[in-house]
C-alpha positions as CSV (number, residue, x, y, z in Angstrom):
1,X,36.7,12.1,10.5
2,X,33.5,13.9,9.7
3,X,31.4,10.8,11.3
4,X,32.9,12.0,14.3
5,X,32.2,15.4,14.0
6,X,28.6,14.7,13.2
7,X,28.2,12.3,16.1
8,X,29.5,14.9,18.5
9,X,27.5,17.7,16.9
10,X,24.2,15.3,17.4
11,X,25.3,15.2,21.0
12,X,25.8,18.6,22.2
13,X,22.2,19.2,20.2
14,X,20.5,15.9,22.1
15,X,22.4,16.7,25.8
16,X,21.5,20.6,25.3
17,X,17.6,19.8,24.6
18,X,17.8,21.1,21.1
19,X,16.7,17.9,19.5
20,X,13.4,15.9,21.0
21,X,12.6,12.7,20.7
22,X,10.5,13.7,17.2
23,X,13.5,14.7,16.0
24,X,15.9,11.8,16.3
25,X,13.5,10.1,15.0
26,X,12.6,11.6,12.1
27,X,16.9,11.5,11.6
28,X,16.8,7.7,11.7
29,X,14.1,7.5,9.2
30,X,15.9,10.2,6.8
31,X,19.1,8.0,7.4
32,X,17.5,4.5,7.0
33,X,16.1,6.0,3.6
34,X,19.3,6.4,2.2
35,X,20.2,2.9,3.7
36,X,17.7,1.3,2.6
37,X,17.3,-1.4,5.2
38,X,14.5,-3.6,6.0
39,X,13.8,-6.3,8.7
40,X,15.2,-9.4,7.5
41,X,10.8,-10.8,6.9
42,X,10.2,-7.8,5.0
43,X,13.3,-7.7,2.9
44,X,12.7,-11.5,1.9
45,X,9.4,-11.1,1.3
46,X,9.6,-8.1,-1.3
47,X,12.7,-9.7,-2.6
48,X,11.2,-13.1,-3.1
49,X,13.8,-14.9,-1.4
50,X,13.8,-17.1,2.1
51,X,14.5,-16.1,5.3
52,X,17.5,-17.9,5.2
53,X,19.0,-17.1,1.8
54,X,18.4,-13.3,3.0
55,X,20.5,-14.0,6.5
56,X,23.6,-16.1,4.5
57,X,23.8,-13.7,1.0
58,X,23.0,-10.1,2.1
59,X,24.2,-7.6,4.7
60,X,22.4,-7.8,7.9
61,X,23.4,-5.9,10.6
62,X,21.8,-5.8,14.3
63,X,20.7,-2.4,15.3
64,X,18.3,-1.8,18.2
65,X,18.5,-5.5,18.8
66,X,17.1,-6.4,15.5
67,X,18.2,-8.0,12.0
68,X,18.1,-5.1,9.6
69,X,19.1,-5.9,5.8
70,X,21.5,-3.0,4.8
71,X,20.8,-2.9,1.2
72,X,22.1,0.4,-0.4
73,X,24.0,-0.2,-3.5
């Protein structure tokens, strides 16, 4: 699967010092762009909807150890 092949590419570049910590995360940020995702506060906030409501009717998924809303459709 390309996933795969992107994930091991990202790790021979990471393990060989090719990529610093600037760089992963400005690859998170370029990925959560396309994402779209937003703490579970924020997103109910912008989208004018409760905390709640946000948790129970949208996609939240835990990365990092915290609620993102995964909102890329």
């Amino acid at each position: 699967m390309l996933v795969n092949k992107i994930c091991e590419h990202l790790s021979l570049r990471i393990e060989n010092g090719e990529l610093s910590n600037t760089d992963m995360v400005q690859i998170i940020e370029h990925i959560g762009a396309y994402l779209n995702i937003a703490t579970v506060p924020n997103y109910a906030k912008q989208n004018n909807m409760s905390y709640n409501g946000v948790k129970k009717y949208r996609h939240v998924k835990k990365i990092f150890n915290v609620k993102f809303v995964i909102d890329n459709e």
